[in-house]
MDTraj code that builds the backbone (N, CA, C; nanometers):
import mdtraj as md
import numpy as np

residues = "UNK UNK UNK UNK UNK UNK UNK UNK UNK UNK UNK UNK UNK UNK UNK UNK UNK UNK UNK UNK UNK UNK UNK UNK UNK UNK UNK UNK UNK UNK UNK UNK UNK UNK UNK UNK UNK UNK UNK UNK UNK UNK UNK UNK UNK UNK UNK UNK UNK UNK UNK UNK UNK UNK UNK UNK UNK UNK UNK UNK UNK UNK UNK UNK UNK UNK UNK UNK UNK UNK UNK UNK UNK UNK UNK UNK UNK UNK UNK UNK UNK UNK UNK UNK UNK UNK UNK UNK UNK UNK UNK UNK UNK UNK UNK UNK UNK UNK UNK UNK UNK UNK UNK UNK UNK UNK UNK UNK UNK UNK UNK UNK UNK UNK UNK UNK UNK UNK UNK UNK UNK UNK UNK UNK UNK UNK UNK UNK UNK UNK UNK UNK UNK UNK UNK UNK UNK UNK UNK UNK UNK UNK UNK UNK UNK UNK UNK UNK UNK UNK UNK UNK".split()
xyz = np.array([
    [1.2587, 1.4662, -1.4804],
    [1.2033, 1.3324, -1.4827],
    [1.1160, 1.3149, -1.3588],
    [1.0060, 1.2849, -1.3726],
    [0.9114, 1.2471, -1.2701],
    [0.8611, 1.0712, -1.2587],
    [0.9593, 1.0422, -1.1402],
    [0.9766, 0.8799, -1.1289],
    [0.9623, 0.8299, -1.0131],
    [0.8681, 0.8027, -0.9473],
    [0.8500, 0.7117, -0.7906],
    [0.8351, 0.5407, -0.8002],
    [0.9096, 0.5008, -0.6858],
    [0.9185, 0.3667, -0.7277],
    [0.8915, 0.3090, -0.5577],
    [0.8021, 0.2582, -0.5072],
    [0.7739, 0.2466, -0.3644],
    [0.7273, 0.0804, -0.3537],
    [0.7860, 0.0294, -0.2157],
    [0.7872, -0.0819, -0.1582],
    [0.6796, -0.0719, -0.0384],
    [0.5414, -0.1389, -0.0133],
    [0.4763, -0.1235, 0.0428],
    [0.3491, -0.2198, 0.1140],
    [0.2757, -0.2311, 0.1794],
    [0.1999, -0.2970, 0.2175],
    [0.0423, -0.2105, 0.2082],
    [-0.0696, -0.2732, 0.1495],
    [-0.2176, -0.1941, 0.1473],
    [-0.2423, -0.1471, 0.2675],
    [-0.3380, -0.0592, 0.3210],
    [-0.4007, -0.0272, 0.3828],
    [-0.5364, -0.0854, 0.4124],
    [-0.6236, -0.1462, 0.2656],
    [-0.7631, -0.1369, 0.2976],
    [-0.7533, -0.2166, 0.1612],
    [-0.8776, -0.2709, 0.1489],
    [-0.9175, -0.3563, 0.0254],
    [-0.9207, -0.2715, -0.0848],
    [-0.8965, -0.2922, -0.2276],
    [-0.9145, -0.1382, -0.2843],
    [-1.0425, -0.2046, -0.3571],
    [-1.1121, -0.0784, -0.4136],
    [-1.2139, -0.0651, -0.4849],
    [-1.2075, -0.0291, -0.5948],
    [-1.3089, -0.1233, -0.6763],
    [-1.2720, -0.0322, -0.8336],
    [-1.3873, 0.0617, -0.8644],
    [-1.3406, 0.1865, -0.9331],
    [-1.4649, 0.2539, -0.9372],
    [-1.4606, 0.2906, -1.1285],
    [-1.5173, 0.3522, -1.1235],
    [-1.5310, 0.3895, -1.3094],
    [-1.5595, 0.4965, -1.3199],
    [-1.4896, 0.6000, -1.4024],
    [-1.5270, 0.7428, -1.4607],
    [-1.6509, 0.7457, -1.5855],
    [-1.7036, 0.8580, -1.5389],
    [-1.8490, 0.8851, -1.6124],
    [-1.8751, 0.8274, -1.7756],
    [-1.7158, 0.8211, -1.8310],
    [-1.6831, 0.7574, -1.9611],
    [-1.6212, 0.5989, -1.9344],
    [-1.6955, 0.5442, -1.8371],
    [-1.6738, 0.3612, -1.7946],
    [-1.5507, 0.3608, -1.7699],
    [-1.4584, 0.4129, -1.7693],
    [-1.2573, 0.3930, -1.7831],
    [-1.2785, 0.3788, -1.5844],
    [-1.1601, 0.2333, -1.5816],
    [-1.1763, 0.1803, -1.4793],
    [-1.0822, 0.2290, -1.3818],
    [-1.0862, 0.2665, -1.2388],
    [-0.9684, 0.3076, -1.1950],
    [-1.0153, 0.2606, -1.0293],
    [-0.9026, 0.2289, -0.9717],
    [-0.8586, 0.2377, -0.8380],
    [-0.8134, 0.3490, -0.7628],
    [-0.8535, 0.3803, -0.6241],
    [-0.7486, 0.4554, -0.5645],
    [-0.7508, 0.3785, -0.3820],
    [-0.6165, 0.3776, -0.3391],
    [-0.5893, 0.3082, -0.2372],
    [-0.4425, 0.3697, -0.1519],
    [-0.4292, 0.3037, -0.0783],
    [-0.3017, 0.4151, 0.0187],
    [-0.2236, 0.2565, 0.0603],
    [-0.0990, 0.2969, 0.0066],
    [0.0265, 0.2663, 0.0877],
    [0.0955, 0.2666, 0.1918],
    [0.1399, 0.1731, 0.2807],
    [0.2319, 0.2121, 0.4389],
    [0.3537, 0.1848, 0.3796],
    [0.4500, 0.2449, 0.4408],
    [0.5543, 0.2154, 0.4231],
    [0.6621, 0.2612, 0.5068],
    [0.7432, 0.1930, 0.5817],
    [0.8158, 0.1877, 0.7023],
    [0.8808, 0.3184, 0.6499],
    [0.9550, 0.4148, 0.7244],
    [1.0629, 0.5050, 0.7319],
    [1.1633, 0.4283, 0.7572],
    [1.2837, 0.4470, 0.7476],
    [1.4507, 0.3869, 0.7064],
    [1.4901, 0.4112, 0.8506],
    [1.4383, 0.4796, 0.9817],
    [1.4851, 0.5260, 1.0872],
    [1.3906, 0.5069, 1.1997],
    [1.4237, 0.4847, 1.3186],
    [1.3138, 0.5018, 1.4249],
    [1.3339, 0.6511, 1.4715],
    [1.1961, 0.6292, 1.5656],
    [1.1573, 0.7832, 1.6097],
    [1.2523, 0.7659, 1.7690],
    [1.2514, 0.9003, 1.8233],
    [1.2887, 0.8816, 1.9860],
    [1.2179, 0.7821, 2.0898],
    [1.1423, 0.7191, 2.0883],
    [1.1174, 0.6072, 2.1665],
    [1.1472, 0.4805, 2.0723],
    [1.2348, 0.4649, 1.9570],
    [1.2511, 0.3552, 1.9243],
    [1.2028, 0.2690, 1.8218],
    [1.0802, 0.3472, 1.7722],
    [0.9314, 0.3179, 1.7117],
    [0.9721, 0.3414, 1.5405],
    [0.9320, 0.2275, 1.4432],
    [0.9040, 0.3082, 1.3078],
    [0.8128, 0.4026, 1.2650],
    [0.8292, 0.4995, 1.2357],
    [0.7482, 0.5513, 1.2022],
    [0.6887, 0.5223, 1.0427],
    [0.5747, 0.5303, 0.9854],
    [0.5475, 0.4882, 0.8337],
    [0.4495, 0.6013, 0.7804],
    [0.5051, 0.5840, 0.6449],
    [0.4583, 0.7354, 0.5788],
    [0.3303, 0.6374, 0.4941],
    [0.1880, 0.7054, 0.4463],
    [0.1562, 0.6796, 0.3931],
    [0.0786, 0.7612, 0.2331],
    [0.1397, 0.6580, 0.1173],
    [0.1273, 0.7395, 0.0084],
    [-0.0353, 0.6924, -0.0726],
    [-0.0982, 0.8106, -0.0921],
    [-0.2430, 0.7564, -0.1994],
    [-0.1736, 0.7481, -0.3250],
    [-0.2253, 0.6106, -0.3619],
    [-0.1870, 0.5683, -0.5076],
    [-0.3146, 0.5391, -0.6003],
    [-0.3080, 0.5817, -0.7266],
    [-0.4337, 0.5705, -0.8185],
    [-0.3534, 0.4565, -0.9132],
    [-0.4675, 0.3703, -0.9690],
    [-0.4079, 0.2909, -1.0766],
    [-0.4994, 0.3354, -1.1967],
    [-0.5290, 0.2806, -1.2755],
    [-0.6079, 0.3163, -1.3931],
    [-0.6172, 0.1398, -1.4446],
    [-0.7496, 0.1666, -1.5592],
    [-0.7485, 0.0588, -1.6532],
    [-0.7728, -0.1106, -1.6451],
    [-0.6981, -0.1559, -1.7005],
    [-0.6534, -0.2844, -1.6624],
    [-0.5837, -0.3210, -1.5297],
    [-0.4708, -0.1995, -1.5094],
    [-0.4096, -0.2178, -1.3632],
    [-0.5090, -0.2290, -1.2373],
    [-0.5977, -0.1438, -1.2931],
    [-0.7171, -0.0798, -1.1769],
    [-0.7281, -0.2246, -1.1383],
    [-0.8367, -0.3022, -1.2336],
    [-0.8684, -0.4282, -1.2068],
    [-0.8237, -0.5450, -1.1608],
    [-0.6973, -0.5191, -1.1867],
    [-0.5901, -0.6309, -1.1578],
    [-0.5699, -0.5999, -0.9656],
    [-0.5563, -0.4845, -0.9546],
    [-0.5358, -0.4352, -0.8057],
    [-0.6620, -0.4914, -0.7156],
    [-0.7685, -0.4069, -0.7990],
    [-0.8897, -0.4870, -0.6881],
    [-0.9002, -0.6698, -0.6834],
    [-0.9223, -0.7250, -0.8053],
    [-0.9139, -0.8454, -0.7914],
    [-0.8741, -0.9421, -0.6719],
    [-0.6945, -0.8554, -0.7201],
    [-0.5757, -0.9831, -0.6797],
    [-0.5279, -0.9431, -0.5445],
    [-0.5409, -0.8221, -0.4946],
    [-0.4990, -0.7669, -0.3745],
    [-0.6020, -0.7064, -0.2745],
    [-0.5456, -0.7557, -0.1410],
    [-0.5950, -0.7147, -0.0767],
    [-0.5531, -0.6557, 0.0790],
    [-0.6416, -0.6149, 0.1952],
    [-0.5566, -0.5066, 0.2694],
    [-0.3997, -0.6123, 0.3579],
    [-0.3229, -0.5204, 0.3551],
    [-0.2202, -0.5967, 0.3701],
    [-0.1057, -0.6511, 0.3262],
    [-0.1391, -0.6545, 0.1758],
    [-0.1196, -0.7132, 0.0569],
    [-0.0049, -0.6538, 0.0448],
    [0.1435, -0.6977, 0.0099],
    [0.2572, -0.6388, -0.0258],
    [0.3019, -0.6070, -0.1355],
    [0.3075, -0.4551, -0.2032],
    [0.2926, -0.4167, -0.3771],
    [0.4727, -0.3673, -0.3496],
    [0.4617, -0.3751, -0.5213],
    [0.5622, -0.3112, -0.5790],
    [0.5086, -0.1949, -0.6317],
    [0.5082, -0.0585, -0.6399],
    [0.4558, 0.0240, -0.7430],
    [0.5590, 0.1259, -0.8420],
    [0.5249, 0.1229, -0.9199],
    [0.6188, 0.2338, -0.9981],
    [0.5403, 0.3301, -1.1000],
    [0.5478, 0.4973, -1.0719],
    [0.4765, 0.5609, -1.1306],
    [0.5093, 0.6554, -1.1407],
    [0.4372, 0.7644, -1.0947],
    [0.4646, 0.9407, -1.1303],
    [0.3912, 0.9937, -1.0276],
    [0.4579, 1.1128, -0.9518],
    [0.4163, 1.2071, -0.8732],
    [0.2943, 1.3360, -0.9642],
    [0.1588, 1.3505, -0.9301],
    [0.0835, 1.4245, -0.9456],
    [0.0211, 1.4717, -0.8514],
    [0.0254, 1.6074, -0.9081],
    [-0.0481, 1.7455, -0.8227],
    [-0.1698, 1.7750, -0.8362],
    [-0.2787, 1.8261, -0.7299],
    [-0.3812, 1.9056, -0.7615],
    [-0.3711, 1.9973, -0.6419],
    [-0.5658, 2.0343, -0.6573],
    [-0.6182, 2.1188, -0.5963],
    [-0.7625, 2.0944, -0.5855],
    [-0.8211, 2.1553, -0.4380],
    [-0.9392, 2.1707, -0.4366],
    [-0.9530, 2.2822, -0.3343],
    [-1.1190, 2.3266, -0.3238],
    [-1.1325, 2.4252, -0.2401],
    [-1.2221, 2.3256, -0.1369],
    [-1.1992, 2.3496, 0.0301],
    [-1.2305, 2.2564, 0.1164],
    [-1.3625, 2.3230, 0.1362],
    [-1.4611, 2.2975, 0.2626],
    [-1.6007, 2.3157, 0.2434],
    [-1.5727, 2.5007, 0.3404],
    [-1.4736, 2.4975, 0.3964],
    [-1.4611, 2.6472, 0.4157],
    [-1.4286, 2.7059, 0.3273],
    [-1.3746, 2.7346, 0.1907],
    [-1.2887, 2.8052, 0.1122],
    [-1.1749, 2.7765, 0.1103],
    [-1.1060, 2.7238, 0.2000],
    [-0.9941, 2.7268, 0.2087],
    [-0.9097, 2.6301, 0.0418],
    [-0.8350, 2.6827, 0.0002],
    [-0.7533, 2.5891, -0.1182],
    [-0.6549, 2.4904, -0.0747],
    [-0.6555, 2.3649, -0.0879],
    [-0.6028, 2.2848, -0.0348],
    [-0.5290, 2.1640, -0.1682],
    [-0.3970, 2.1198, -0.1190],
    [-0.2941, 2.0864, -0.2095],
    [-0.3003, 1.9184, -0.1992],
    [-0.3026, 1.8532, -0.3012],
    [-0.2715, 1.7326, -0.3384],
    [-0.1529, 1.6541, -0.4119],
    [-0.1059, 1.5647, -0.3254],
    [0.0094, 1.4896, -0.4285],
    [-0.0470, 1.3278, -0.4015],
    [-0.0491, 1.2861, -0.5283],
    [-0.1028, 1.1440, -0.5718],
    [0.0128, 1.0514, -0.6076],
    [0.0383, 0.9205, -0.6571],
    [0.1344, 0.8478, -0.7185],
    [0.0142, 0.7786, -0.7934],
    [0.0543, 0.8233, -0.9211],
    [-0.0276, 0.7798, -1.0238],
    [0.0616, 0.6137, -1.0694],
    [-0.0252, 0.4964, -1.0380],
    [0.0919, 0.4172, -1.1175],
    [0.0807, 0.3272, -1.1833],
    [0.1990, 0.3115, -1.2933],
    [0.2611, 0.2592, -1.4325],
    [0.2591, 0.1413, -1.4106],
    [0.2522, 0.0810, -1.2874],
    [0.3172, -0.0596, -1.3282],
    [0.2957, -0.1067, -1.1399],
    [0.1955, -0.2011, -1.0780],
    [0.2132, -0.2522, -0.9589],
    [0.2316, -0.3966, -1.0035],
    [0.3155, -0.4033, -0.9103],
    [0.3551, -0.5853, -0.8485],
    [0.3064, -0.6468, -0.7448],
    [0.2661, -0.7453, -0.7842],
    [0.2571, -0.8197, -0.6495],
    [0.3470, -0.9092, -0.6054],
    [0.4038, -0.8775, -0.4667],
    [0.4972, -0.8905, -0.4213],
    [0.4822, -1.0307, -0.3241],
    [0.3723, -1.0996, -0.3050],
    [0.3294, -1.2266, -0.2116],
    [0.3184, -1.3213, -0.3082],
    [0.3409, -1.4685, -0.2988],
    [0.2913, -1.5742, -0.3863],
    [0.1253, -1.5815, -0.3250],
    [0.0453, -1.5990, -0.4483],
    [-0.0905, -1.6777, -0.4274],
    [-0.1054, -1.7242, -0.3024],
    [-0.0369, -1.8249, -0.2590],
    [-0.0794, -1.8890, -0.1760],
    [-0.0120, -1.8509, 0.0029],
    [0.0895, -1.7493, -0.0161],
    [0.1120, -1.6402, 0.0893],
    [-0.0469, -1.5420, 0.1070],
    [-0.0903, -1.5094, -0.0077],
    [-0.2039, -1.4187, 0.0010],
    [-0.3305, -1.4500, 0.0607],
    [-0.3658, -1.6291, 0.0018],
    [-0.4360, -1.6626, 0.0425],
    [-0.4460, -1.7450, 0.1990],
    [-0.3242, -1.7284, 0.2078],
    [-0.3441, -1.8109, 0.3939],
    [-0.3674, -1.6859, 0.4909],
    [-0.3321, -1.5439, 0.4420],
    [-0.3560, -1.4373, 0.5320],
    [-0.5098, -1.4353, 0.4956],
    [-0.5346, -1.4375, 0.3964],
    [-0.7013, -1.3823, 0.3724],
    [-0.7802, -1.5195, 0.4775],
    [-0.7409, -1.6530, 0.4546],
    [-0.8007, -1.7388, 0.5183],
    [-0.7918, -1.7312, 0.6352],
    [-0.6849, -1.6234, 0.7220],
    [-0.6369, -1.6253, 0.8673],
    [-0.7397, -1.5247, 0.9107],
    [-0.7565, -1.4289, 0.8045],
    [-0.7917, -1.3165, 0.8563],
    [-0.6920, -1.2183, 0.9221],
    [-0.5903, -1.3062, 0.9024],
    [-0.4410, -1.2234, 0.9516],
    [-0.3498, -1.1372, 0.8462],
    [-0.3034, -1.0471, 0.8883],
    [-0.1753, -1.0225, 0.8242],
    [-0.0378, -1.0828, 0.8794],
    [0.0417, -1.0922, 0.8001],
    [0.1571, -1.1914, 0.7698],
    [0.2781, -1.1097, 0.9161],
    [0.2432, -1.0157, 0.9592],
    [0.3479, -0.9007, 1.0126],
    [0.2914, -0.9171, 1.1502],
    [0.3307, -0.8900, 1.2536],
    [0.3026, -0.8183, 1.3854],
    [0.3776, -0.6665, 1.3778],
    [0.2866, -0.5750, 1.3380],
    [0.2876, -0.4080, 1.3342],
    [0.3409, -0.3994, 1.4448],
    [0.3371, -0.4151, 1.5633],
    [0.3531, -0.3886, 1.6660],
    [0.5076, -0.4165, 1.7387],
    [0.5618, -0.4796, 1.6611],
    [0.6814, -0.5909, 1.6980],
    [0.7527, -0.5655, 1.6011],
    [0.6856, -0.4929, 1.4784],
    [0.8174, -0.5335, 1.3816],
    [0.8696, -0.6392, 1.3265],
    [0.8104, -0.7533, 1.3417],
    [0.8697, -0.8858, 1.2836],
    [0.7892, -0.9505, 1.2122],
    [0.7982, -1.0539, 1.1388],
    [0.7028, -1.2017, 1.1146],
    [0.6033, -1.2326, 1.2244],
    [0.5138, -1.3047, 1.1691],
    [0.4255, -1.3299, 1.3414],
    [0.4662, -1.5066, 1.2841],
    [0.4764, -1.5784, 1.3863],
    [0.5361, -1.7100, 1.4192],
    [0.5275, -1.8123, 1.2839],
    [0.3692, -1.8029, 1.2567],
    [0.2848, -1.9137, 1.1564],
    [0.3562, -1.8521, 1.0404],
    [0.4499, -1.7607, 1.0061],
    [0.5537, -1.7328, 0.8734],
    [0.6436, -1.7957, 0.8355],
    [0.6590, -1.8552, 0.7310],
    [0.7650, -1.9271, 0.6581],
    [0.8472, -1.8476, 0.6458],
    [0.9788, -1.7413, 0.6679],
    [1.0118, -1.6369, 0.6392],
    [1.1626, -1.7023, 0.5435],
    [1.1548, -1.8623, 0.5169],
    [1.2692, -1.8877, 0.4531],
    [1.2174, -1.8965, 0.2729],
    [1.1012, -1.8981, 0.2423],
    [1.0754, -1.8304, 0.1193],
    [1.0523, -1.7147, 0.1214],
    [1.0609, -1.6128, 0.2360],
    [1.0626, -1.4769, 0.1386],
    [1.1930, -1.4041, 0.1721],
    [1.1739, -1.3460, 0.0216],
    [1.2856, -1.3076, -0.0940],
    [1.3000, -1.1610, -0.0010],
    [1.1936, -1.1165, 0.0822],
    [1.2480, -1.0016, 0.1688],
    [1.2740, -1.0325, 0.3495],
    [1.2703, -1.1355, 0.3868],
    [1.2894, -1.1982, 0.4679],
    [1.4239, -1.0778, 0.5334],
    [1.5331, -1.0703, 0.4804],
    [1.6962, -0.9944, 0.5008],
    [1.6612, -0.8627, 0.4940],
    [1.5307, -0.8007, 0.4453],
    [1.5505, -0.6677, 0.4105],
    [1.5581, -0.6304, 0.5430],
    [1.4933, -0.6629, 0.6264],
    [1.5274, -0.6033, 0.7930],
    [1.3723, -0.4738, 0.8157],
    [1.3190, -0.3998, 0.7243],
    [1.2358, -0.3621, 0.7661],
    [1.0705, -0.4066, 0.7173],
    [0.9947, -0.3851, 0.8172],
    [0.8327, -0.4382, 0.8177],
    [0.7618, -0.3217, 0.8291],
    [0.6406, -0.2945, 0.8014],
    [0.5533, -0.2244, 0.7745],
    [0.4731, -0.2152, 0.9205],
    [0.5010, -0.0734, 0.9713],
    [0.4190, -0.0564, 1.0675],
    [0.2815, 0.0009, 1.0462],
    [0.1767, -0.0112, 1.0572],
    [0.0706, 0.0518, 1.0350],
    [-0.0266, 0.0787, 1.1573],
    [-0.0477, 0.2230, 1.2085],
    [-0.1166, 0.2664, 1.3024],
    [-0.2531, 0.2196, 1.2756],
    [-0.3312, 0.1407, 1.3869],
    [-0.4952, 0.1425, 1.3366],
    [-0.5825, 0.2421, 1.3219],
    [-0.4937, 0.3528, 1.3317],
    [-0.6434, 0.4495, 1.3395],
    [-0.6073, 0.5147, 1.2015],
    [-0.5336, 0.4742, 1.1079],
    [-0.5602, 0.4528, 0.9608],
    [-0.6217, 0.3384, 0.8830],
    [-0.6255, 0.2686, 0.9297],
    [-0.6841, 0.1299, 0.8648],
    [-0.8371, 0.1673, 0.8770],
    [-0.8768, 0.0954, 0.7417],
    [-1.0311, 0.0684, 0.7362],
    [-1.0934, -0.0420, 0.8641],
])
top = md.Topology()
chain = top.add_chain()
for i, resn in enumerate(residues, 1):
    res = top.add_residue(resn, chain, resSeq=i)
    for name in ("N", "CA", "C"):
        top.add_atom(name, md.element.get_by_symbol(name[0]), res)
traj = md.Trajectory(xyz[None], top)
């Protein structure tokens, strides 16, 4: 069975692009905290490239944006390419079935109007101007660290 199911925050605005036969698709990258800190204390966060397809595609670019807190559920896929030396080089994607959006409307839209994200990366917590008694992950205890020198 090939089944990934990931809790996450965007990276970057996604884009929709279209294959040579118009079929609509997204591709965009996930942060997502590690369950553990590193030796100075620090989360570390893994980040996964996720493709959507279709209708999802559209729905992703639309309604989300960087920052944006998804639900995704999909499938692990493999490739390959040859890099501009020769060298053969390995790919794993999360192709996915089914994203959520995990913010109300109007959570989404006060970060887009802030120009803020909802988190202090840096701190690990809520940043002050958060209502954190409507959210439903408020208890989960971990936040999304994201290094800037991944961000768009």
């Amino acid at each position: 069975m090939n089944r990934v199911s990931l809790v996450g925050r965007l990276t970057a605005k996604p884009e929709l692009r279209h294959t040579g036969s118009n079929l609509p698709y997204t591709k965009f990258t996930v942060a997502i905290n590690r369950t553990y800190t590193n030796q100075a204390g620090q989360r570390e966060a893994d980040f996964i490239n996720v493709t959507a397809w279709r209708k999802q595609a559209e729905n992703v670019c639309n309604f989300l944006d960087k920052g944006s807190l998804v639900s995704i559920d999909g499938r692990l896929q493999t490739g390959s390419y040859e890099d501009k030396d020769g060298n053969k080089r390995y790919t794993m994607d999360v192709v996915a079935d089914n994203v959520q959006f995990l913010e109300s409307k109007q959570q989404a839209r006060e970060r887009s109007n802030d120009n803020v994200t909802p988190y202090d990366y840096q701190n690990n917590q809520p940043k002050n101007n958060v209502n954190v008694e409507n959210d439903p992950f408020a208890e989960f205890g971990d936040s999304v660290s994201i290094d800037d020198n991944f961000l768009d």
